[in-house]
N, C-alpha and C positions, 0 to 999 in steps of 0.2 A: 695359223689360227691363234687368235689371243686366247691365252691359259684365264679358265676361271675357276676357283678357288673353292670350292663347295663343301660346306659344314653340315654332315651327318651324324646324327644323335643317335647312338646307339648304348639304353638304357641296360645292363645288367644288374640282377640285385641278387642278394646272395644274406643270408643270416647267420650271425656268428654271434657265440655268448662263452663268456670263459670257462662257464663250466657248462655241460651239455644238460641240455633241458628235455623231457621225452617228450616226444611229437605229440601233437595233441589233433586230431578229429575233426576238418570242420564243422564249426555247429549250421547247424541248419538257419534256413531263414523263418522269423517270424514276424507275425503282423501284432501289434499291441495300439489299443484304444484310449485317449485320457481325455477326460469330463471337461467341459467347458464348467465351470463355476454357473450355476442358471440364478438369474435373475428377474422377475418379473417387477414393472410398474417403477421401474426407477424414473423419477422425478426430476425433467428440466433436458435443457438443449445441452448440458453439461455433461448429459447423459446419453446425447444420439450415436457417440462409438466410443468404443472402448478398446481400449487393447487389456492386450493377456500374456504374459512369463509364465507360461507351463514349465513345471519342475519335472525331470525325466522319471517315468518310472523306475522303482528300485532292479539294478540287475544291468538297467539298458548305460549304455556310454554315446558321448559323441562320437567317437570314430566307427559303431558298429551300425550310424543311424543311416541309412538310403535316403537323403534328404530328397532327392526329387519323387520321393513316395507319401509325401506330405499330402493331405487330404481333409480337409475340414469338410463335417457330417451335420446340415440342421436348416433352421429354419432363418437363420442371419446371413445377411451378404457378406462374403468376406471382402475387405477394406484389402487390397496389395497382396502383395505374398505372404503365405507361410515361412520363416525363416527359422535357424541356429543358429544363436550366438550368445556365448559365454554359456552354455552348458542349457541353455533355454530356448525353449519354444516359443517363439515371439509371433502374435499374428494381433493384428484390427479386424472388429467386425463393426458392421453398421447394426444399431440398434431394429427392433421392429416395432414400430411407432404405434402410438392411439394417444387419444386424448383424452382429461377425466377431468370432472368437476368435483374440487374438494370445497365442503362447509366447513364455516367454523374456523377458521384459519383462527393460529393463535397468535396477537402481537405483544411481541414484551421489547421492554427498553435493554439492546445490546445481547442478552443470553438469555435463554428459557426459564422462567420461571419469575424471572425482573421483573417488577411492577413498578410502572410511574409514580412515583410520590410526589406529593405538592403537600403544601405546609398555607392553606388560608390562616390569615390571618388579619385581624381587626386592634385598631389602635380607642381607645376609651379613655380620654383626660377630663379629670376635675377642676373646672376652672377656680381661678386664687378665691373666691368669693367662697371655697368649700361648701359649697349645697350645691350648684349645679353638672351635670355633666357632659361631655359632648360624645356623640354617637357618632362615628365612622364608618359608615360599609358600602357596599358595592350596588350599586341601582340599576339592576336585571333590565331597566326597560330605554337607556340611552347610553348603556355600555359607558359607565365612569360611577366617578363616586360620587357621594352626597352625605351630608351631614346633618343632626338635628340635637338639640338639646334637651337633656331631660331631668327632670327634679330631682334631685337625692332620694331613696327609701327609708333610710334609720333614720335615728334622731342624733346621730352624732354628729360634731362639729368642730374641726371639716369630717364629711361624711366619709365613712372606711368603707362602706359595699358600694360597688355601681346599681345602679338600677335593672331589675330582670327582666331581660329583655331579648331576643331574636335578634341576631344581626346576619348580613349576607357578607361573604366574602368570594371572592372572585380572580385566584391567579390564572395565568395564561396557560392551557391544554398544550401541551409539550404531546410533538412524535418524532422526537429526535432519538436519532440510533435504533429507529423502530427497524425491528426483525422479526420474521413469519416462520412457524411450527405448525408442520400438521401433530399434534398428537405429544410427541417427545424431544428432545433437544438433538436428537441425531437426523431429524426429518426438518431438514430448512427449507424453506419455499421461498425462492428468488422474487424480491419484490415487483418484477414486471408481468409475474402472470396474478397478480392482485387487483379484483377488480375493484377498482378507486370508488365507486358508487355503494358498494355493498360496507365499507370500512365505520363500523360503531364502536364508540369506547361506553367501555364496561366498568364499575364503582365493584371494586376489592372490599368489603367490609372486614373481612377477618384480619387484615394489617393495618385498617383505619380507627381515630379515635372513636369510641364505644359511643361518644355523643352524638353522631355522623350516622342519621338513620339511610340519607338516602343521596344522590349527586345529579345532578344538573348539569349538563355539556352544554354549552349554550355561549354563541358571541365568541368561540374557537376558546373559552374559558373553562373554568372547572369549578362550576358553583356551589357553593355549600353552604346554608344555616344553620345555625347552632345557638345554644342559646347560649348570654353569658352567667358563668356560674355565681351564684349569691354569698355563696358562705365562703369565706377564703380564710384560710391558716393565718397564722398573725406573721409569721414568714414571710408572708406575701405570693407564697405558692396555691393554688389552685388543688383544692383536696384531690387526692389519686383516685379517686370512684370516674372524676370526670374524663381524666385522660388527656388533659390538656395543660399545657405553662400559661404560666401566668407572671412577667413581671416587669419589673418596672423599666421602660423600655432605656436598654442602655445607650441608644444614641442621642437622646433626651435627658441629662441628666438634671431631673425637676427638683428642685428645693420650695422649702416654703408651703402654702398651703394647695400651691397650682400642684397638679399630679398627671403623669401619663402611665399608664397599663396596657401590656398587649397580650392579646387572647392568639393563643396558635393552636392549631389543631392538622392533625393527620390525615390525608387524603389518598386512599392507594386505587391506582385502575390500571385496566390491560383495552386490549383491543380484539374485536372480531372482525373476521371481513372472510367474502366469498373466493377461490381461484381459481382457474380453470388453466392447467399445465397439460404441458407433451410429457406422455410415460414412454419408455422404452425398457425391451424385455431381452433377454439375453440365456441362450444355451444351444449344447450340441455338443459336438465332441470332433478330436484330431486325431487321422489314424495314422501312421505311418509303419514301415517295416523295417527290420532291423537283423544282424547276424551278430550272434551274443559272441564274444569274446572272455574268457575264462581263464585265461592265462596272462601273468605278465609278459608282454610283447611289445618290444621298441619297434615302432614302425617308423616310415619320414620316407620324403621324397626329396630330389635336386629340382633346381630349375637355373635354366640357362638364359642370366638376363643378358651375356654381352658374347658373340655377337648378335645383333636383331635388328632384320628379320634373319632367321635361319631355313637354308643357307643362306650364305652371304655373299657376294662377288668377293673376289679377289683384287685389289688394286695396287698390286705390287709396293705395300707397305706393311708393319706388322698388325698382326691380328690382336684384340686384347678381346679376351675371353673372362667372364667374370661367372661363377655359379653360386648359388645359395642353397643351403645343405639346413635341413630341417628334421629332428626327431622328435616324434610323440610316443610316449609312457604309456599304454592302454592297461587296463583291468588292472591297475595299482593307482592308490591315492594316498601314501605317507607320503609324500613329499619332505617331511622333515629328515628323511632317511636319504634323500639325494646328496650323496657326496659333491658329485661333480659332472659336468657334460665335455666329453672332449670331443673334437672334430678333426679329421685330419683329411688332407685332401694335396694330391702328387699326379703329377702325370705317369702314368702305368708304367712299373719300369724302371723309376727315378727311384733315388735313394735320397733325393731332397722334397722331405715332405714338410707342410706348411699346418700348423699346427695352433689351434684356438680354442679356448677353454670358457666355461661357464658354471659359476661356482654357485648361482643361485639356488635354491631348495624349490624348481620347479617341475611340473611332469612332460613341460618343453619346450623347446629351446629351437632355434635358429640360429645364423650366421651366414656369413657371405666372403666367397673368397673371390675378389677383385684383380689379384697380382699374375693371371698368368697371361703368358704371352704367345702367338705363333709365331717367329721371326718371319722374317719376308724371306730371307736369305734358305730358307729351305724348301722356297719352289712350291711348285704347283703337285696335286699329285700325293697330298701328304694326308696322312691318318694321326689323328691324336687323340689316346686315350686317357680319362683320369680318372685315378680312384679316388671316393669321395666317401668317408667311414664315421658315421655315429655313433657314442659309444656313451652308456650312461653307467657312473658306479653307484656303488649304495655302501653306505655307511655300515650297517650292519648287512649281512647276506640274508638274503628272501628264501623263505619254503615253497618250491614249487610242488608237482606234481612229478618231476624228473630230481630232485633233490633241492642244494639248496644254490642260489646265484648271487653275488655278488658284482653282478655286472652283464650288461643286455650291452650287443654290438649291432650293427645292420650295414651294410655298406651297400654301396652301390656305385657303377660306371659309365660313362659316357666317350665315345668313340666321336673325333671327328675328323672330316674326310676333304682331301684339296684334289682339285679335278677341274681340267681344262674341257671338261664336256658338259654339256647343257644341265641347268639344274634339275636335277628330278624333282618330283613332286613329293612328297613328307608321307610316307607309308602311314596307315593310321593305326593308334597308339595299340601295342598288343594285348593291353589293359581293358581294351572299349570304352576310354575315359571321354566322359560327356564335356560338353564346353560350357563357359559360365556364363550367365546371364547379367549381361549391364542391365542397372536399373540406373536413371540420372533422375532426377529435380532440381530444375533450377525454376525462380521466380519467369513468370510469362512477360513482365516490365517492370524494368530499374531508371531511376535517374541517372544519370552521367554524375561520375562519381560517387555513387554511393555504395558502402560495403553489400556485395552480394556472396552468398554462400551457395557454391556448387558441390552438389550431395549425392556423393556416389555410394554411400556406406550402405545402401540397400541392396547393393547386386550380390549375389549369390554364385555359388559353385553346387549342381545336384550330386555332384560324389565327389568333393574333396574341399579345397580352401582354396580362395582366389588370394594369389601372393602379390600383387604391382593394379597398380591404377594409372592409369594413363590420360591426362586430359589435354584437347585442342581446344586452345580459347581466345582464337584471334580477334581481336582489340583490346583483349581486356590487356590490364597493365601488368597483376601479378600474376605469374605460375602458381598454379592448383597441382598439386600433389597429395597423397595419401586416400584415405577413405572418402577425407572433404576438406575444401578448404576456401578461403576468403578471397575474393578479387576487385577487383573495381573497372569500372568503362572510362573513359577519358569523354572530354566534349568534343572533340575529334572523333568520336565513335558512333555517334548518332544514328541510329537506324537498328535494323534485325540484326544478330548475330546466331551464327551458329554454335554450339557447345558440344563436343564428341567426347566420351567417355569409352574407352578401351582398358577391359581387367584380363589378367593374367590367371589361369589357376596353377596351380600345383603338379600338373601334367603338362604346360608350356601353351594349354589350348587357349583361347581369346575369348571374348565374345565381345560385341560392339554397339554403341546405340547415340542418340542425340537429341537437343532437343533446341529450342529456339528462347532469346533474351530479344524484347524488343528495347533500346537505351532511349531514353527520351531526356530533353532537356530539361537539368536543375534545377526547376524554379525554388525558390525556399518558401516555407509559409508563416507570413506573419503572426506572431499569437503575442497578444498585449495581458497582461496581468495588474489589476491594480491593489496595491497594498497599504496598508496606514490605518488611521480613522478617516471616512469620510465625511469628514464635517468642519464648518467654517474655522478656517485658523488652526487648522490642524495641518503638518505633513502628510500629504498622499505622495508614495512612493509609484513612479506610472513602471512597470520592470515588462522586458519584451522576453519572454520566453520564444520565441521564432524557432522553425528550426530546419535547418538546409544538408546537403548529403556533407559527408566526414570531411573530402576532398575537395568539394568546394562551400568552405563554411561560411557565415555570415561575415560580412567585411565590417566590423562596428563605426570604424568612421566616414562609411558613409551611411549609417543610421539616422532618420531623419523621425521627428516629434513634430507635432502640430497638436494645441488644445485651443477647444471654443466651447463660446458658450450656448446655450441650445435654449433655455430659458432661466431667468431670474437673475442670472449675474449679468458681465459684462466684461469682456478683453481685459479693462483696467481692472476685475476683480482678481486677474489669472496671474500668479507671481513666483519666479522660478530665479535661480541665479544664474547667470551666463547662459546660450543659449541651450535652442534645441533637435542641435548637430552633435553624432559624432559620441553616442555613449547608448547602455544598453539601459538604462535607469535614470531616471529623471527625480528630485523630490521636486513638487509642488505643493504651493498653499493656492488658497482659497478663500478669499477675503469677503463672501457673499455666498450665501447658500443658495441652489439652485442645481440644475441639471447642463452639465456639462460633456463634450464629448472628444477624446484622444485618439488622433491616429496615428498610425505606426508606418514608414514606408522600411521595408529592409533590402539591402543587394547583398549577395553572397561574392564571394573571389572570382566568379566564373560573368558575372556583369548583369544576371538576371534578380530580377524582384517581384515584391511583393506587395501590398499593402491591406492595411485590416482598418478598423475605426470601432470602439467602445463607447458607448452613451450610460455614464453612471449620475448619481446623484450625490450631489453633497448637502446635509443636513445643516440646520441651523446651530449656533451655540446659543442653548435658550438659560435666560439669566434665572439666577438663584430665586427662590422663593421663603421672603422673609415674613417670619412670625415670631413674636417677642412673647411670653409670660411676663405680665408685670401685677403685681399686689392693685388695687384699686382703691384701698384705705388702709393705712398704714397711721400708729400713734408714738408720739415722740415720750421719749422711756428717762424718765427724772433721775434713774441710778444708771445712765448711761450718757449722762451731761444734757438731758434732752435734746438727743439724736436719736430719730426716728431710723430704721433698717428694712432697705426693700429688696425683697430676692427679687432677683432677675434672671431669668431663664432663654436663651435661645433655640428656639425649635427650627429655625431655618435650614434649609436643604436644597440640592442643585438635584435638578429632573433628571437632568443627564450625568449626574455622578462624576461632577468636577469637584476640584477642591475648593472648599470653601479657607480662603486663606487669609483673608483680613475680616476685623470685625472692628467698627466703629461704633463708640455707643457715645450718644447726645442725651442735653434734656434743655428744656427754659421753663421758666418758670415762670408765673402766673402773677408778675408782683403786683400789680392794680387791682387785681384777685377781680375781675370785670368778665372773666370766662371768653376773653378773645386771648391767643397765643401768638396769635400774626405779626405783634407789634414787639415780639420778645424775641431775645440775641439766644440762639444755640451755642453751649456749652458742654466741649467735649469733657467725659469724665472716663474714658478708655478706650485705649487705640492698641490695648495689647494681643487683641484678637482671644480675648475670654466669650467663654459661650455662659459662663454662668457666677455672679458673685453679690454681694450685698452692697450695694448705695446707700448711704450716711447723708441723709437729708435732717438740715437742721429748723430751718425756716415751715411753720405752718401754712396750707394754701397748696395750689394744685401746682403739679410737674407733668408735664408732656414728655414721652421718654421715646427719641429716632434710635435705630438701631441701622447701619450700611453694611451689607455685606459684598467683598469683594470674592471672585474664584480665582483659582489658578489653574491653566490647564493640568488635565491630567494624563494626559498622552503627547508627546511630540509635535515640536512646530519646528517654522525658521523663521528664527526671535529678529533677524533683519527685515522682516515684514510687521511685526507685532508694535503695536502704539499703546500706552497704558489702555485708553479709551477699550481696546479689543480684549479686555479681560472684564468680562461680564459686571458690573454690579448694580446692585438695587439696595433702596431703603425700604423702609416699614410703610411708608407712603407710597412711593410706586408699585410696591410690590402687586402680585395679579393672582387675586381680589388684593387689592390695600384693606391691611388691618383697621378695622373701625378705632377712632379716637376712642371711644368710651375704656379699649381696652390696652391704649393705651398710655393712659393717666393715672399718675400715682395722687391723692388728698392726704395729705398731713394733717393731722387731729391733736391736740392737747387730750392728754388724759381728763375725766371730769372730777375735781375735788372732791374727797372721803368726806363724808360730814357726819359727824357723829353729836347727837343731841343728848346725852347723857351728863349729868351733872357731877 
């Protein structure tokens, strides 16, 4: 008959402590109740479950808890188990739902209590003639501005008040960063239960200028009249009753008798709007039972990971036998007082014990003795017993009940048994130890290759600690070990797989369970990003954010670009250097405004693709808008060699907030003094790019005075596309409206002779 070799576990424990402890009583079993935290009317889908960290009651321990006595008490679905772990009661409940319609919602910019502010404001120049002045403001009924002229009030000259008068100003209604409050800053209402219809903004008076009776929403703008104020400081500031600045505008900087002034004023608003969210309510209570523990007592258990399964056939080779020796500290918590944890662990008998230590300041400790051996050489037929001894010291000696101790021992033994007779079947444990509960999660579908996490950290032990995790994961690539861990499917894996999850508890018992991965094929997905300014003769950066599993990632060279035009430009507008293979970022210009559209093809390392297509738009680069201040009558000054002196002022400006980087300034002159200029030669009198200085005109008779302004871009190009021609400029003449001649001509006068008739 062939001999077979059968390993019988035969569990002894025994308590030992250096100094004798008196017996203590067991305590009886009790049942104890702890509160769910109740919640009602919590607000958002953010809220439809919750989990909960119950703190143990004071008295109760982890090792005294009956975890499969766990019991949630109420009105909430429990979401999975009840669990222990790290000294807490860990459970999910689903929420109990309703719906509620909240008024009044409160919108502020970013944080509760932020109010939008805008700054209206109106520009008021007195033209060089000093009596008239021009009016700037905002025209409610074609959404833009409008201008009109108006007389001087005083009698000075040039006139120091504008005229009193109402004007409209109109910045843009900003709901940027906009955020919702029912009530207080700790109540946020997620902007999608906001109903968009109900959303009005509200005029803040108590933060706005005191001249600001009332506000206008109107044209997505934030209208406001106000008047401008009459009396001004000699400062040039606007008296403080009004509440508003007043000065002289410093992007403008006016000499002579031409003058610009801006009026600002303070604008503050919020928003209301109706919502209608999901509440969820939450309570109840977890009861579980527990046997107090009152004494310090080193408890721990062995577990036999090697050989396994147990028994084990015999194959006429050595046996290697490994166990893991485990103690827990109950009803003591200094920890700092832990000298030391030693472990010693011998076949019963031997005088060669094996011996490991743990010097950490913890209430407990583990280890694993891997090194012993059955020889073969000792047949079939054979018993082997080991003792396995926990031992904890303390730093100082503890006060019990029995005196004082310095040291808790626990040992325990394990018998195994060689037998050419049929294996018997595993008596069951004398303890009544229940088995543990796998719990798995894994994802229902993964792509081929992509990190997947199989999650076994949920399975449970009802009366003890699950010590090994066991996982079957055929196709995937890597081994899963511990609580949980990472793996991947290959493209060779294609289809269902099965995933088996087997835990170990603390008594040797199993439990098992599984669950299903379907792997499907890689595709990556293309995702285009466009970056820059969008506007003619600018760098648009085209960047492919794609994104494919870990394993098989995007392959960039064979990355493939295509851009067209969809309207307003044309192919020859579309300009790039070297092609558009083979990178994950592209810059582009844009030599024509219009709507254009990029598509993106991608393949990852595994041969599959993608493709996406974006349709953006690129704006115009609209040219500067020139406007010159020039004197209209000017008189040549006998104590300054009769050279007449004309300020000259530039108020031009780019829409789009380029730089204005060259300034050209002309004049001809009127020498037939005939009032045609057509026939007269331009002469440049500055090319230094001044915005403002005085002309020394000697000659009497009229001056025509061009002003050319160039821009410079102000954001990023590629200057290997760029022609001077593509940096915007305009004169006084082109410009859009062109400045009328009347204002800009300078008349030279002779002063008129002093005549005195006196003898």
């Amino acid at each position: 008959m062939k001999k077979i070799l059968t390993l019988l576990i035969i569990l002894t424990l025994s308590t030992a402590s250096l100094i004798e402890v008196k017996e203590v009583v067991a305590a009886e079993v009790k049942t104890v109740s702890i509160s769910i935290p109740a919640n009602t009317g919590l607000i958002g889908d953010d809220n439809a479950v919750k989990s909960y960290n119950l703190d143990l009651p004071s008295g109760v321990t982890v090792a005294s808890i009956n975890s499969g006595s766990f019991k949630y008490n109420g009105s909430n679905q429990l979401n999975g188990n009840i669990t222990l772990e790290n000294g807490k009661i860990n459970l999910k409940l689903n929420g109990v739902s309703n719906n509620k319609t909240i008024s009044n919602v409160l919108g502020y910019r970013a944080s509760f209590g932020s109010l939008y502010i805008s700054n209206p404001y109106n520009s008021i120049w007195r033209y060089s003639d000093g009596r008239r002045w021009q009016i700037n403001e905002y025209d409610e009924s074609n959404d833009g501005m409008k201008t009109k002229d108006m007389p001087a009030e005083d009698n000075a000259n040039p006139s120091d008040l504008p005229p009193r008068v109402v004007v409209s100003a109109a910045p843009y209604q900003s709901m940027d960063y906009l955020k919702w409050y029912d009530g207080s800053q700790t109540n946020v209402i997620d902007s999608k239960y906001i109903n968009a219809s109900t959303i009005k903004p509200y005029f803040e008076s108590k933060y706005s200028s005191n001249t600001i009776k009332e506000i206008k929403f109107k044209n997505n703008r934030v209208i406001v009249n106000y008047a401008i104020p009459y009396f001004v400081n000699s400062d040039g500031k606007i008296t403080e009753q009004t509440y508003v600045n007043q000065d002289a505008d410093s992007s403008h900087p006016l000499v002579g008798l031409a003058q610009g002034r801006k009026y600002e004023v303070t604008a503050t608003y919020y928003y209301k709007a109706d919502a209608k969210v999901p509440t969820y309510s939450y309570s109840g209570s977890v009861s579980f039972s527990y046997t107090p523990i009152t004494e310090p007592t080193l408890d721990g258990g062995v577990s036999i990971l090697k050989p396994s399964p147990n028994p084990a056939k015999f194959e006429g080779k050595d046996t290697e036998v490994s166990l893991r020796v485990k103690g827990d500290l109950l009803a003591y918590d200094n920890s700092s007082n832990i000298e030391e944890w030693i472990f010693y662990a011998k076949e019963t008998g031997s005088n060669d014990v094996k011996i490991k230590k743990d010097y950490g300041k913890v209430l407990n400790s583990t280890q694993t003795f891997d090194n012993f051996v059955i020889p073969k050489s000792r047949g079939s037929n054979v018993k082997q017993e080991y003792t396995l001894t926990v031992t904890v010291r303390f730093t100082k000696p503890i006060v019990s009940s029995g005196g004082t101790i310095s040291s808790l021992s626990k040992t325990m033994k394990a018998t195994v048994e060689v037998s050419d007779s049929p294996i018997p079947a595993t008596p069951p444990p004398a303890n009544n130890n229940k088995p543990p509960k796998a719990v798995l999660d894994v994802p229902e579908e993964v792509m081929a290759g992509e990190e997947t996490l199989i999650y076994g950290k949920d399975s449970y032990d009802p009366d003890g600690t699950i010590v090994d995790y066991k996982y079957n994961t055929p196709g995937a690539v890597e081994p899963v070990s511990g609580p949980f861990g990472w793996t991947w499917y290959p493209l060779s894996a294609l289809g269902q797989h099965s995933v088996r999850l087997t835990v170990t508890d603390n008594g040797g018992l199993t439990g098992s369970t599984s669950a299903k991965i379907n792997v499907i094929q890689p595709i990556p997905k293309a995702v285009i990003d466009v970056k820059g300014t969008k506007k003619e003769n600018r760098k648009v950066t085209l960047l492919s954010k794609s994104r494919s599993p870990e394993h098989y990632p995007i392959d960039e060279t064979k990355t493939q670009w295509t851009i067209s035009p969809v309207s307003g430009g044309t192919a020859a507008d579309i300009k790039y250097l070297g092609n558009l293979s083979g990178m994950n970022s592209k810059d582009v210009l844009f030599k024509k405004p219009g709507t254009y559209k990029a598509t993106l093809t991608v393949t990852n390392t595994a041969g599959f693709g993608d493709s996406t297509s974006m349709i953006f738009q690129i704006v115009a680069d609209e040219p500067p808008v020139v406007y010159i201040s020039v004197p209209n009558k000017i008189y040549r000054d006998p104590n300054q060699g009769n050279i007449a002196s004309a300020a000259l002022t530039d108020m031009s400006f780019s829409p789009d907030y380029d730089f204005l980087d060259r300034r050209i300034w002309e004049y001809r002159y009127d020498s037939n003094n005939d009032g045609n200029f057509a026939d007269e030669a331009w002469v440049i009198f500055s090319n230094e790019n001044k915005t403002a200085f005085n002309l020394q005109l000697s000659s009497v008779g009229r001056y025509e005075v061009r002003l050319t302004v160039t821009e410079e871009f102000d954001q990023p190009t590629i200057e290997e596309f760029i022609t001077p021609a593509d940096r915007k400029s305009r004169d006084s003449y082109s410009s859009s409206p062109p400045q009328p001649i009347a204002e800009r001509v300078i008349e030279v006068y002779n002063r008129a002779p002093a005549v005195d008739w006196s003898w």
